[in-house]
C-alpha positions in Angstrom: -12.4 15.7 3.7 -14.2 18.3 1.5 -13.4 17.8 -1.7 -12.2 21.3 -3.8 -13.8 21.7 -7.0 -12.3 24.5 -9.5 -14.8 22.9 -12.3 -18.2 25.3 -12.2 -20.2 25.8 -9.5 -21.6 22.7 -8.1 -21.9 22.5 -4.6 -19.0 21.6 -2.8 -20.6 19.2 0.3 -19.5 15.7 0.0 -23.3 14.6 -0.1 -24.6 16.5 -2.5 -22.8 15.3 -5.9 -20.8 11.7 -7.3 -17.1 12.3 -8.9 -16.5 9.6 -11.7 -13.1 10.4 -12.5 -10.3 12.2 -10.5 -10.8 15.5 -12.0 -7.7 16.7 -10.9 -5.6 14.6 -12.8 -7.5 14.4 -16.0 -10.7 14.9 -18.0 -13.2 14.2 -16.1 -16.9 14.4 -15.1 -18.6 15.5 -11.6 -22.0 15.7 -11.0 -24.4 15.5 -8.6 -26.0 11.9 -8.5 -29.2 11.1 -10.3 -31.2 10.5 -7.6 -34.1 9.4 -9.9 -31.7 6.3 -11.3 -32.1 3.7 -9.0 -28.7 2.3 -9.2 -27.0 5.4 -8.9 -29.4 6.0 -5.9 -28.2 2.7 -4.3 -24.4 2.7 -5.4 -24.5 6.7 -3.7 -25.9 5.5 -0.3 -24.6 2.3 -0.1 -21.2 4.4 -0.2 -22.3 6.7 2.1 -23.5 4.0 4.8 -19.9 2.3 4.7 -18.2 5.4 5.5 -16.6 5.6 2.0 -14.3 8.5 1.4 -15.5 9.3 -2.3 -13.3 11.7 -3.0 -9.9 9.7 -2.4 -11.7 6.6 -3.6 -11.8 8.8 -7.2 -8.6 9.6 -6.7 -7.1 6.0 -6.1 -9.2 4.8 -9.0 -7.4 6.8 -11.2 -4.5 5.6 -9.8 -5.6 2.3 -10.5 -6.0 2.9 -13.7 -2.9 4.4 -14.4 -1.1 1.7 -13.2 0.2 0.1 -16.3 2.6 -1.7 -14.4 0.4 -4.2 -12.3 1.4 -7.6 -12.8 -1.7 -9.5 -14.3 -2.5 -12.7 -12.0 -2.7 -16.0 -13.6 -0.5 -14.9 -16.3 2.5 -12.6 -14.5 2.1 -14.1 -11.5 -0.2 -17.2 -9.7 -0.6 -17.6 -6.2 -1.6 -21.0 -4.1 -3.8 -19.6 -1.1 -4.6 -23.1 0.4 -6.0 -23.2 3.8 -7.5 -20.5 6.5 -4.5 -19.4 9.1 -5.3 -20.0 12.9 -5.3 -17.9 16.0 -2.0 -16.8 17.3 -1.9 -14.5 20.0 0.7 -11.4 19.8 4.7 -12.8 20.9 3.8 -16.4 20.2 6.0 -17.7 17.3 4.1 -20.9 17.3 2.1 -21.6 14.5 -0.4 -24.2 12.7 0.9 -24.1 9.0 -2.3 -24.4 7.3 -0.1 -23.8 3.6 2.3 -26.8 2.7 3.5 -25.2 -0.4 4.6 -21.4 -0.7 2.2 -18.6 -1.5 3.5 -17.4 -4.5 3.5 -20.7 -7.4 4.9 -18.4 -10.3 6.2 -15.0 -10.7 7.7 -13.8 -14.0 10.9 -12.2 -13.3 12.1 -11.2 -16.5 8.8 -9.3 -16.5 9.9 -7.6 -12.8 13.1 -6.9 -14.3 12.2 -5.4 -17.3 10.6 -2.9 -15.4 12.4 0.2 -13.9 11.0 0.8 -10.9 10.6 -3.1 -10.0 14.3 -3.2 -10.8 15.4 -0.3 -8.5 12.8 -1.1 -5.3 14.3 -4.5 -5.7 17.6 -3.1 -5.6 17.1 -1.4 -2.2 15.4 -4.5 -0.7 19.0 -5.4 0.9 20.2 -2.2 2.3 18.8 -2.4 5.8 19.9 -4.1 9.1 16.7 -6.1 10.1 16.7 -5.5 13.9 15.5 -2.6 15.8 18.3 -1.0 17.8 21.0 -1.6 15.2 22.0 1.8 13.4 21.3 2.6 10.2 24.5 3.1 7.7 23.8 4.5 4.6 26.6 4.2 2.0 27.0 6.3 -1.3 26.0 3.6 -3.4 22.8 2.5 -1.4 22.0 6.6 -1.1 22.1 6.6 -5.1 20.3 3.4 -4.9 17.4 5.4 -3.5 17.4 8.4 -5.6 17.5 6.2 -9.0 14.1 4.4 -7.7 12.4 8.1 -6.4 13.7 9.1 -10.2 12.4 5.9 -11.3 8.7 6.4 -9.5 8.5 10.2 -10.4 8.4 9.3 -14.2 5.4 7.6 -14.0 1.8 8.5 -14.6 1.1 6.9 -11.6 3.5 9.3 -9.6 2.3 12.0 -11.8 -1.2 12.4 -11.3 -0.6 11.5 -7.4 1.7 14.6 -7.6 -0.5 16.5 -9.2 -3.6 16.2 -6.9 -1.2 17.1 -4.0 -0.4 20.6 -5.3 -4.0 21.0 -5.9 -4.8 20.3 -1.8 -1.8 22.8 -0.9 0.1 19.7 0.4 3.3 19.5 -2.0 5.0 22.0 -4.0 4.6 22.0 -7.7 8.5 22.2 -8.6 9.6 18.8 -9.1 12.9 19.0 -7.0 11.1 19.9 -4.2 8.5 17.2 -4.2 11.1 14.4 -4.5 13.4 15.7 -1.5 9.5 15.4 0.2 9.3 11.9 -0.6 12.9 11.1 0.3 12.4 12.2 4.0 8.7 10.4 3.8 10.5 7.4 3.0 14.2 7.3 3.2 15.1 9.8 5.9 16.3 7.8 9.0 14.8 7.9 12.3 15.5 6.1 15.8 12.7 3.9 16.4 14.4 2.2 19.4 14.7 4.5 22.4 18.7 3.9 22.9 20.9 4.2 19.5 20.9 5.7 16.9 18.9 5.8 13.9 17.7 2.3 13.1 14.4 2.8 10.9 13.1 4.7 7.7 9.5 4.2 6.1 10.8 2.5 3.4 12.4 -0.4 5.8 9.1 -0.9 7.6 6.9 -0.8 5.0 8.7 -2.3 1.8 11.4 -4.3 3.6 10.5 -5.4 7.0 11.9 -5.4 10.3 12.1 -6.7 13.6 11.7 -5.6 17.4 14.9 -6.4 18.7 14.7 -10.0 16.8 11.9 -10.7 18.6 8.6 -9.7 16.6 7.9 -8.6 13.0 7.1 -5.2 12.2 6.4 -3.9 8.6 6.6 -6.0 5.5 3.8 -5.6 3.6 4.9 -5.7 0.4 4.4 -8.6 -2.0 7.7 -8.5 -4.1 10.1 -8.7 -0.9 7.6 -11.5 0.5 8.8 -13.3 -3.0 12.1 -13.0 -2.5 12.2 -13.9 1.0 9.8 -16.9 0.2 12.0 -18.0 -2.6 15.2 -17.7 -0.5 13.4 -20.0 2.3 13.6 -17.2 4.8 9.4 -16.5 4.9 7.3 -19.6 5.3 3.6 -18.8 4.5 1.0 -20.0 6.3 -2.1 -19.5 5.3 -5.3 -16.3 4.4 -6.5 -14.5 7.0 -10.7 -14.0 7.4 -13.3 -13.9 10.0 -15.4 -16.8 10.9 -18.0 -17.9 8.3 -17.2 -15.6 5.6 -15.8 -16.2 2.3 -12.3 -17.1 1.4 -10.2 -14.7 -0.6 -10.1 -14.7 -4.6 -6.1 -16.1 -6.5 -7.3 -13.1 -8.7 -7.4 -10.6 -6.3 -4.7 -7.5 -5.6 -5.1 -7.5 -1.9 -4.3 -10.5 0.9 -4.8 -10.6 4.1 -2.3 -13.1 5.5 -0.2 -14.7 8.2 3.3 -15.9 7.9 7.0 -16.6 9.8 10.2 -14.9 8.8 13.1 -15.7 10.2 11.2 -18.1 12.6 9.0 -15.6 13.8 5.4 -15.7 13.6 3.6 -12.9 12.2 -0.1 -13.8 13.4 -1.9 -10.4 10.8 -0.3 -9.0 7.7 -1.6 -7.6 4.3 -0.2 -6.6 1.2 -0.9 -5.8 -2.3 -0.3 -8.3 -4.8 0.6 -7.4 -8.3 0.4 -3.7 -7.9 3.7 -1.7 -8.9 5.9 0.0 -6.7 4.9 4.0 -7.9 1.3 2.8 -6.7 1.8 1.8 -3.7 4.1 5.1 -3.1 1.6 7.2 -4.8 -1.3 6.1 -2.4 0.5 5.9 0.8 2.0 9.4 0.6 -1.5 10.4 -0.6 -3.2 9.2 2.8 -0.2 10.4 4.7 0.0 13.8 3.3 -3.9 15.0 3.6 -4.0 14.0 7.3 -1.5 15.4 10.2 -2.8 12.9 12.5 -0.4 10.5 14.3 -2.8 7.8 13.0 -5.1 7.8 9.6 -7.4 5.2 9.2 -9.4 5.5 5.8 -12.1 3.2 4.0 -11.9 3.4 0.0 -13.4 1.5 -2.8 -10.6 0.7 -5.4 -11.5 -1.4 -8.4 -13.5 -4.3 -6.9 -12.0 -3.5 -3.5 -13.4 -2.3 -0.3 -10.0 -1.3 1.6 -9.2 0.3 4.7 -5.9 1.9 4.3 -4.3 2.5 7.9 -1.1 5.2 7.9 1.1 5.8 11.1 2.7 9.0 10.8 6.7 9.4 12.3 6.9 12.9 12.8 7.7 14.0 9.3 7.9 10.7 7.9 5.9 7.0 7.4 6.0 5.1 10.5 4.5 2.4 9.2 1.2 1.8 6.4 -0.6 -1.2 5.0 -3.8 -1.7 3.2 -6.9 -4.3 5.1 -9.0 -6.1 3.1 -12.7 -5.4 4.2 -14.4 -7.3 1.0 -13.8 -7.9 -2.5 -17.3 -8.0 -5.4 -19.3 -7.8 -2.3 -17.3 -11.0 -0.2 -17.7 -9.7 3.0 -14.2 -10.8 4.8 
């Protein structure tokens, strides 16, 4: 990606200068690196060598930072990650439950619900028929459900700046309107995922919700407010972090899990989420990756906060097929 810079004339290759701030969303400051400061010098190559995508990385920082509605852990929210999940091979729902108690420990919900767009994405979190091959029907109620959380998202800063830098790559329209009937068929407009039917599926479903192939495997859910619920409700039994051999375990503090769980009695044997992070973020940086690339799939390495991510989009013709975030380390914990 070669980043476009309206801001003097620097030179535009990705290797020749270090953005600090996401200048198209705010003040900001690019440079070129000061090669003669040693840590800049390391930080700038040590990027480089890890395949880093800078310029989104800025981007998603300021995201980050704008995200005034993360949930703080240890004091929103406190999770129990216990022990190290096993091997389970793909279509085996069989698993060795290395987590007696449930994931999450403590979650304020008065917090969650004193939040607009936590209170409309958990109002959608029950509109969709779980298996595969099952139509989708939308009522009026659950179709103003979802345009009272896209309303809901597109007042934040978060949503803002997101919007913002997409006008400035020539990948949404600047009118308002227009760029929330984009994120409506990104998210909400139904597809047929199944060969035979009709249309059973929708980016939001997969992604926030979860689904499964004809009741047989678990697709989607990746999203750490509907892994509450169903853990709450008894429906999602976790079962412990996921990490290579010999390296670190993950951090109760940190935003991102790699993880394995059942739902319903079936065994996911890989998932991710976020943890903590609002709704608009997540939106916001999964439209992001989706929009710059027209690839069927868009696999991208970031550094977000503390976070090394790779953030992996599948694209449904004009819509999210499915998109997660992988934890790749975390304060240099190699996972």
């Amino acid at each position: 990606m070669t980043p476009q810079n309206n801001h003097g004339s620097h030179n535009n290759n990705y290797h020749c200068y270090y953005s600090y701030y996401c200048y198209y969303c705010c003040l900001s400051l690019t440079i070129e690196p000061d090669l003669t400061d040693f840590g800049c010098l390391m930080s700038y190559f040590l990027n480089c060598s890890q395949g880093i995508n800078q310029e989104l990385s800025d981007v998603l920082n300021e995201l980050w930072k704008l995200d005034v509605n993360r949930m703080k852990p240890g004091k929103d929210y406190k999770i129990n990650l216990q022990g190290k999940a096993g091997f389970v091979a793909e279509g085996c729902n069989k698993a060795r439950d290395s987590a007696r108690a449930s994931l999450f420990a403590y979650i304020n919900e008065n917090k969650l619900k004193s939040i607009a767009t936590y209170t409309h994405f958990m109002n959608l979190l029950d509109n969709y028929e779980m298996s595969t091959g099952v139509t989708e029907h939308v009522t009026q109620e659950e179709l103003r459900e979802n345009h009272l959380f896209l309303d809901a998202v597109l007042k934040t800063e978060v949503m803002k700046c997101a919007h913002r830098y997409l006008v400035s790559k020539g990948r949404a329209q600047s009118d308002p309107a227009q760029f929330k009937s984009q994120l409506y068929d990104i998210w909400f407009k139904l597809y047929r995922r199944n060969k035979s039917g009709g249309d059973d599926s929708c980016g939001f479903e997969h992604v926030f919700v979860g689904e499964t192939k004809h009741g047989k495997q678990i697709m989607g859910l990746h999203n750490w407010v509907q892994f509450y619920h169903q853990e709450r409700n008894n429906h999602v039994d976790y079962k412990g972090y996921n990490a290579r051999n010999n390296k670190d375990t993950p951090d109760e503090d940190d935003h991102i899990l790699n993880l394995q769980f059942s739902w319903n009695g079936l065994v996911k044997p890989v998932g991710s989420c976020f943890i903590g992070v609002s709704p608009e973020f997540e939106v916001a940086l999964f439209t992001i990756v989706f929009l710059l690339s027209d690839g069927r799939v868009t696999n991208v390495t970031v550094k977000v906060a503390e976070y090394l991510l790779e953030i992996v989009v599948y694209r449904f013709g004009h819509s999210i097929g499915t998109s997660y975030p992988k934890m790749i380390s975390s304060n240099n914990r190699d996972f």
